[in-house]
DSSP file (Angstrom, degrees, kcal/mol; ACC not computed):
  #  RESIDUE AA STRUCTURE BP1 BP2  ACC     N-H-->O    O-->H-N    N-H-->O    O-->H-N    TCO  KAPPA ALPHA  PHI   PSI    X-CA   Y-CA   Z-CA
    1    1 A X              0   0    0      0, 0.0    52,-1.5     0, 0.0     2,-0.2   0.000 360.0 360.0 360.0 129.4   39.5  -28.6    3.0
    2    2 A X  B     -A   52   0A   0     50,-0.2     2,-0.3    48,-0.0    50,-0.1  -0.659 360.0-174.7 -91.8 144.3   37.6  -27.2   -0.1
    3    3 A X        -     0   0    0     48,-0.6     2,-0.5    46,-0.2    48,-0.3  -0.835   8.4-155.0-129.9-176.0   33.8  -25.8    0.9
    4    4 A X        +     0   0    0     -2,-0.3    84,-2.2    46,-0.2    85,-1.4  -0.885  23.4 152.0-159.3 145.5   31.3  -24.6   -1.5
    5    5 A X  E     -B   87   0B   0     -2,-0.5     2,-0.2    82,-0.2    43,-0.2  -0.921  33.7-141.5 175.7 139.5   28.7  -22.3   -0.8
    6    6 A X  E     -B   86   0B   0     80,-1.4    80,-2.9    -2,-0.3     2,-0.3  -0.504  29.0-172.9-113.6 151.4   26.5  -19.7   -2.2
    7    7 A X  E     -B   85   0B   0     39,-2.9     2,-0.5    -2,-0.2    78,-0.2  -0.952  24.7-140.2-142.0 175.6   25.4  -16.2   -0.2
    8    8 A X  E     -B   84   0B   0     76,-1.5    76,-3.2    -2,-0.3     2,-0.4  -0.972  20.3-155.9-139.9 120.5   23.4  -13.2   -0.1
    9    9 A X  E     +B   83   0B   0     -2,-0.5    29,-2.1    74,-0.2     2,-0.3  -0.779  26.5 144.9 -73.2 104.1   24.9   -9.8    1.3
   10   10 A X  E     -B   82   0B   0     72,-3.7    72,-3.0    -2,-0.4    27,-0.1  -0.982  45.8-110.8-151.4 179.1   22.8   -7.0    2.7
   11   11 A X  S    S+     0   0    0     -2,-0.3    -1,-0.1    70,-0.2     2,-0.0   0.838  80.9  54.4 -77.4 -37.9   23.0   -4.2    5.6
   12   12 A X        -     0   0    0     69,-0.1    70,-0.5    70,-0.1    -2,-0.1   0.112  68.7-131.6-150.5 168.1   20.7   -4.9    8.3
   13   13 A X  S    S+     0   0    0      2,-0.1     4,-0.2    68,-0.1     5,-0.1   0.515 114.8  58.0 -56.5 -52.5   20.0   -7.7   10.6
   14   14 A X  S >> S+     0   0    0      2,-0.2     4,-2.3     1,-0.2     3,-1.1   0.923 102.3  46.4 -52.9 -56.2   16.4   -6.9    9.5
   15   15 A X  H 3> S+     0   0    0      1,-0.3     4,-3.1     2,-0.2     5,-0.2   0.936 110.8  59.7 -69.8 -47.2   16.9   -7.3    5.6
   16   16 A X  H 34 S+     0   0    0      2,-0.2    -1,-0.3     1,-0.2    59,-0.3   0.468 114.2  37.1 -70.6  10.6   18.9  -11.0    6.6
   17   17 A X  H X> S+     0   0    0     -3,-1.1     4,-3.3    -4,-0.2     3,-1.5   0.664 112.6  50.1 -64.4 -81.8   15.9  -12.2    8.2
   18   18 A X  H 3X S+     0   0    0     -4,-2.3     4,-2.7     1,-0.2    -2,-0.2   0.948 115.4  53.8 -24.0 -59.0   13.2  -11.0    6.2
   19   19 A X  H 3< S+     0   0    0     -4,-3.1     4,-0.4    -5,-0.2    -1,-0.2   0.828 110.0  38.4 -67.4 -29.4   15.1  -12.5    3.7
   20   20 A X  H X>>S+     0   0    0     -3,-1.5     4,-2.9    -5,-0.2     3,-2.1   0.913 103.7  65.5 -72.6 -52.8   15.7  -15.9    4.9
   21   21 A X  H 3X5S+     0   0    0     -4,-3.3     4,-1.8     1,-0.2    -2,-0.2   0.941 103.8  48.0 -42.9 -58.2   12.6  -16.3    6.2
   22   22 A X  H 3<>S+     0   0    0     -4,-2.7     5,-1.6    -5,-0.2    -1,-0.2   0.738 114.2  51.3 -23.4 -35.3   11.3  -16.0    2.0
   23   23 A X  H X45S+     0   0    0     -3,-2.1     3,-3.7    -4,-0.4    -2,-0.2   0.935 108.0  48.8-145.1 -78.1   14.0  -18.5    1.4
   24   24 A X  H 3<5S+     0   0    0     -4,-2.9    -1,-0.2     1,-0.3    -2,-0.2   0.935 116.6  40.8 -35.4 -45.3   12.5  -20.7    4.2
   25   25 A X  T 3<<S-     0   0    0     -4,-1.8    -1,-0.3    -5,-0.6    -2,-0.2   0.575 135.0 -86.5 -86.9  16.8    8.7  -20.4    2.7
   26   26 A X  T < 5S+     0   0    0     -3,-3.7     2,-0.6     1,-0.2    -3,-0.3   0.755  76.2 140.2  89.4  20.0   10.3  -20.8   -0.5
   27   27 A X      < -     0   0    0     -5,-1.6    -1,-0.2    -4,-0.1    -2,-0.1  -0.801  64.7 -99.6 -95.4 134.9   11.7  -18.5   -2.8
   28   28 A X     >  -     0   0    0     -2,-0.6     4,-2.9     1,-0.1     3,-0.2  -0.204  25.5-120.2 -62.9 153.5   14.6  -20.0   -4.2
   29   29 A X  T  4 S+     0   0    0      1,-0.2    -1,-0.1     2,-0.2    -2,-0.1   0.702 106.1  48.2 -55.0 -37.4   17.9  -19.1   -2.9
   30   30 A X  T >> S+     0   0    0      2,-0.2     4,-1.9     3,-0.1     3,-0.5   0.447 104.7  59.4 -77.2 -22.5   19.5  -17.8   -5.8
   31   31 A X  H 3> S+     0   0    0      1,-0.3     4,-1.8    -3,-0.2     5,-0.2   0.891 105.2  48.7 -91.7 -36.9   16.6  -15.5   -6.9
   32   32 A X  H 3< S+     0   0    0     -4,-2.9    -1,-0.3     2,-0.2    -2,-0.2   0.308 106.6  56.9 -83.3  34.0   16.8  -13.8   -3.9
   33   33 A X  H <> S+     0   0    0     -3,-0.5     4,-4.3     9,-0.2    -2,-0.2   0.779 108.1  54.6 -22.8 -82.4   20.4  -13.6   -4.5
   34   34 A X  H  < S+     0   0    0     -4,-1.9    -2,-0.2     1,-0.3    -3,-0.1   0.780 115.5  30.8  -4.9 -87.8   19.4  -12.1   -7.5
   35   35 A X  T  < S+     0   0    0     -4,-1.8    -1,-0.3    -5,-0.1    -3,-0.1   0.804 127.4  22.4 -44.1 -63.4   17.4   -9.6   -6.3
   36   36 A X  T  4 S+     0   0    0     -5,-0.2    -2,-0.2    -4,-0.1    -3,-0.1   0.789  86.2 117.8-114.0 -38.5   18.6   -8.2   -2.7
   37   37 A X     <  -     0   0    0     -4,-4.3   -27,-0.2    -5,-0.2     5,-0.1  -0.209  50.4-152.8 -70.8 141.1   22.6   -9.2   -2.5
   38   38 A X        +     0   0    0    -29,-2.1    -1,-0.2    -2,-0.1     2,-0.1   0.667  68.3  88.4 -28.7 -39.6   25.4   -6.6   -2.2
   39   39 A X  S >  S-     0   0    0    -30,-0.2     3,-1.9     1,-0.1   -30,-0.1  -0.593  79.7-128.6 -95.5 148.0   28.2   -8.8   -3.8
   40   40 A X  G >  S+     0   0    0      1,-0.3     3,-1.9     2,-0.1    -1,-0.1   0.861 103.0  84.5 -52.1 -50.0   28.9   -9.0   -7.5
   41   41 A X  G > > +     0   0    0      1,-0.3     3,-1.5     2,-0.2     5,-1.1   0.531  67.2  91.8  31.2 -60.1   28.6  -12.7   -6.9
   42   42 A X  G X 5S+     0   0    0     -3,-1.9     3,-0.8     4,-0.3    -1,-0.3   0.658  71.7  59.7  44.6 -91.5   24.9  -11.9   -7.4
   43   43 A X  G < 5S+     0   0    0     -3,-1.9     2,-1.1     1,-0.3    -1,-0.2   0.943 104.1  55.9 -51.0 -50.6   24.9  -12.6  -11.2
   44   44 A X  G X 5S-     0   0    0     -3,-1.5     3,-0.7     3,-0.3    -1,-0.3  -0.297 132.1 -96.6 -91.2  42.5   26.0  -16.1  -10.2
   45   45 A X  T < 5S-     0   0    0     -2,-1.1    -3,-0.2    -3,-0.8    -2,-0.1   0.789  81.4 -57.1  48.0  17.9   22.9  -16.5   -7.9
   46   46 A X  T 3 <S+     0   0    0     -5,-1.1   -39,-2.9     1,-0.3     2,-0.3   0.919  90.7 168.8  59.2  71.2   25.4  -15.4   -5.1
   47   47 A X    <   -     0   0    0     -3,-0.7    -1,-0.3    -6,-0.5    -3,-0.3  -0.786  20.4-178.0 -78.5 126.1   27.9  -18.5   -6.0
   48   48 A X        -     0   0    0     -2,-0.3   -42,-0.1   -43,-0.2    -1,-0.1   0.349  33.7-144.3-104.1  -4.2   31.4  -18.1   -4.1
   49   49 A X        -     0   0    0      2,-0.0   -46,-0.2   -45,-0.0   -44,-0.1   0.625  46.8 -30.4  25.1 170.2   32.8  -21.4   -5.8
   50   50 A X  S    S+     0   0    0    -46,-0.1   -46,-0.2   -48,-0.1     2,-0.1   0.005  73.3 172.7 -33.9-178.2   35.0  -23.6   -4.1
   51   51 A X        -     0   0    0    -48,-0.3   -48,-0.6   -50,-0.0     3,-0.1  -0.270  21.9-107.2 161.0 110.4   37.1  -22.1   -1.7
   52   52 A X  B >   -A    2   0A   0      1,-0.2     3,-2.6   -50,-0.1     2,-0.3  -0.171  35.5 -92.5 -70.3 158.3   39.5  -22.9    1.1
   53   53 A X  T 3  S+     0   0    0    -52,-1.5    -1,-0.2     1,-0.3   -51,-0.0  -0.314 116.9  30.5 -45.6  91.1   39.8  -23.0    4.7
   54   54 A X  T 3  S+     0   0    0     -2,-0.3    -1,-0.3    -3,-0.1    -2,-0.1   0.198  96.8  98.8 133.7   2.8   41.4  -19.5    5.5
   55   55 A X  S <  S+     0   0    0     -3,-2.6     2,-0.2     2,-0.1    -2,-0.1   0.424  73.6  45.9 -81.0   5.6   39.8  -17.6    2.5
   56   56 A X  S    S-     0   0    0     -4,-0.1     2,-0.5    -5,-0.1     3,-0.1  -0.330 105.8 -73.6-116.2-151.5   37.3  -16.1    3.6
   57   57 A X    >>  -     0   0    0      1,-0.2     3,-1.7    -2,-0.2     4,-0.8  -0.945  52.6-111.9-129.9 123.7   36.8  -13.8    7.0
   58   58 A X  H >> S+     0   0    0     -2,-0.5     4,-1.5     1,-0.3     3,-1.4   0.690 113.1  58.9 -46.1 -62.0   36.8  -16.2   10.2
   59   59 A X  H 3> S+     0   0    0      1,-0.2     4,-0.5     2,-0.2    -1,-0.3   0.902 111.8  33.9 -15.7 -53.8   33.3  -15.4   10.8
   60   60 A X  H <> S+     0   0    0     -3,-1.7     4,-4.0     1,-0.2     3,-0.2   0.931 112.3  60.1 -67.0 -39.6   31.8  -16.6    7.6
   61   61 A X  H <X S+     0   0    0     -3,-1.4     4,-1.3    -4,-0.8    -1,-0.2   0.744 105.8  50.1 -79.3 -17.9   34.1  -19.3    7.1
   62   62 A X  H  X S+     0   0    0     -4,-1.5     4,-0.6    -5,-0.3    -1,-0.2   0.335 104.3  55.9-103.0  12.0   32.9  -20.7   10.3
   63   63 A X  H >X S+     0   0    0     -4,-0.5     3,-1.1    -5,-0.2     4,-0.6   0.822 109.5  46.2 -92.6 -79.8   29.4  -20.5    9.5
   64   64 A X  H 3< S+     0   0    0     -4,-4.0    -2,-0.2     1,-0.3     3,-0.2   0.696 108.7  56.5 -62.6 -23.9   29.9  -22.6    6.4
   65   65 A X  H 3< S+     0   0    0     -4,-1.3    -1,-0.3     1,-0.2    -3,-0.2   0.921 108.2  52.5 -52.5 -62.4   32.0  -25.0    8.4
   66   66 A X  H << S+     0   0    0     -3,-1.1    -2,-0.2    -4,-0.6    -1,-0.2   0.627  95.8  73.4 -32.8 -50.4   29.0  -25.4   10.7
   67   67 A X  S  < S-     0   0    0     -4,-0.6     2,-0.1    -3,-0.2    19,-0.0  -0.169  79.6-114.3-101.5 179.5   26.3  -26.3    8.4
   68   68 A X    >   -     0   0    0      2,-0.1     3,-0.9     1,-0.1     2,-0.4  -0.487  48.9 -82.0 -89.1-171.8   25.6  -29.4    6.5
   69   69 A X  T 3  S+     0   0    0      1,-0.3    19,-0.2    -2,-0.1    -1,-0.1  -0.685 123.4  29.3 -71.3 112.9   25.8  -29.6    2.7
   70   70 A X  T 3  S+     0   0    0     17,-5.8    -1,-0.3    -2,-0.4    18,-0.1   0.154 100.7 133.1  90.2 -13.7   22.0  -28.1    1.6
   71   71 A X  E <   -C   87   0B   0     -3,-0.9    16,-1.3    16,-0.5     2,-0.4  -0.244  52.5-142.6 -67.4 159.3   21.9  -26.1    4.5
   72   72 A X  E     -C   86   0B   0     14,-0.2    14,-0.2    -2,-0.0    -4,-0.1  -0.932  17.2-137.4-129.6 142.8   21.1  -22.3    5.4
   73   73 A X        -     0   0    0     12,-3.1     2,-0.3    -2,-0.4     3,-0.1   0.002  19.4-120.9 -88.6 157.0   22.9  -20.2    8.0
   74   74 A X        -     0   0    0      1,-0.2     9,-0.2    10,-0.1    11,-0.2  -0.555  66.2 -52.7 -83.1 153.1   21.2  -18.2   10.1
   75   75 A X        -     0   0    0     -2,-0.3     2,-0.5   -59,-0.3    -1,-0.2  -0.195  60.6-161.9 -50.9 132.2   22.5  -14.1    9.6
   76   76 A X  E     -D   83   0B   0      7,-1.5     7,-1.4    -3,-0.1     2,-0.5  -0.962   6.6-144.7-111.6 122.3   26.2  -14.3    9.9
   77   77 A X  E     +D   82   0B   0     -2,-0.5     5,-0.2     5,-0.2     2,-0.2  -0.835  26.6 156.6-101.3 139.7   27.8  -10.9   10.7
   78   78 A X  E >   -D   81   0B   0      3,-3.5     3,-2.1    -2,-0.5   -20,-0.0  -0.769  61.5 -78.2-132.7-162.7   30.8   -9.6    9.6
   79   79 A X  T 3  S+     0   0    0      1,-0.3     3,-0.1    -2,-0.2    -2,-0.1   0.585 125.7  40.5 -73.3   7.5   32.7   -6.3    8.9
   80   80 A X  T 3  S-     0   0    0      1,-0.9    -1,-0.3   -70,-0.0     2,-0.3   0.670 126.3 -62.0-121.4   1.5   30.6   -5.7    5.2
   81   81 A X  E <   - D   0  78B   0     -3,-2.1    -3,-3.5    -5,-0.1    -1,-0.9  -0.984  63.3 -59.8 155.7 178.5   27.2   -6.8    6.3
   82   82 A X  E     -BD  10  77B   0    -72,-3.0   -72,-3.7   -70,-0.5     2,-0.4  -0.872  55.6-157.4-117.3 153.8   25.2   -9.7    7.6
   83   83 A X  E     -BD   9  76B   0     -7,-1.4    -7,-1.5    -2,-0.3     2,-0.6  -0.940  19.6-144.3-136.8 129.3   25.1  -12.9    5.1
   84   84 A X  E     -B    8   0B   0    -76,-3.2   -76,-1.5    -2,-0.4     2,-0.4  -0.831  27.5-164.4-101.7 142.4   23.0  -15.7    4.6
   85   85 A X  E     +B    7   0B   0     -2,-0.6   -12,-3.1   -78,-0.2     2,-0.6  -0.866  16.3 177.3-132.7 137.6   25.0  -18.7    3.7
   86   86 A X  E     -BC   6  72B   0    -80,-2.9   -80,-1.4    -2,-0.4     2,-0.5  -0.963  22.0-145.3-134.3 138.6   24.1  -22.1    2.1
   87   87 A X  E     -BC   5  71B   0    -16,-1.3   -17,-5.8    -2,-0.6   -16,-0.5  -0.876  18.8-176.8-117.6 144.9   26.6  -24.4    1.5
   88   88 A X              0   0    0    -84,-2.2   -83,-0.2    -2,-0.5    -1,-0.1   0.053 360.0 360.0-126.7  -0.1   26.3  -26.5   -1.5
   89   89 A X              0   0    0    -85,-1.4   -84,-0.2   -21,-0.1   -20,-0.1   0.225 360.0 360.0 166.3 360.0   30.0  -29.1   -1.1
């Protein structure tokens, strides 16, 4: 199963709140990408492109599994940071 789904990387718990919470009141998702994430992925509005089931790190991958297509994840932590995840297919 192929997923597709865009994220934003940062250290804190704090900063992945704050930051969803923007995202929630309406700053697009990709501009805070832009802006705040850790991963090169970034540039691309923090676009991961497709990607199968067992590429990513089981946390994450089970996040995006969870939500629907247009959704956004709540902070997911794993071993580089906590990530906000929207999956887009």
């Amino acid at each position: 199963m192929s997923f597709g789904a865009k994220h934003i990387l940062v250290k804190t718990l704090g900063e992945a709140v704050n930051l969803r919470q923007m995202i929630v009141d309406g700053t697009p998702f990709e501009s805070a990408a832009i802006q705040s994430s850790l991963c090169p992925s970034k540039q691309n509005g923090g676009d991961l492109v497709m990607f199968n089931r067992g590429q990513m790190v089981p946390p994450f991958e089970q996040a995006v599994e969870s939500l629907e297509v247009g959704g956004l994840s709540q902070p997911v932590q794993t071993q580089f940071g906590y990530h906000l995840i929207k999956r887009y297919a």
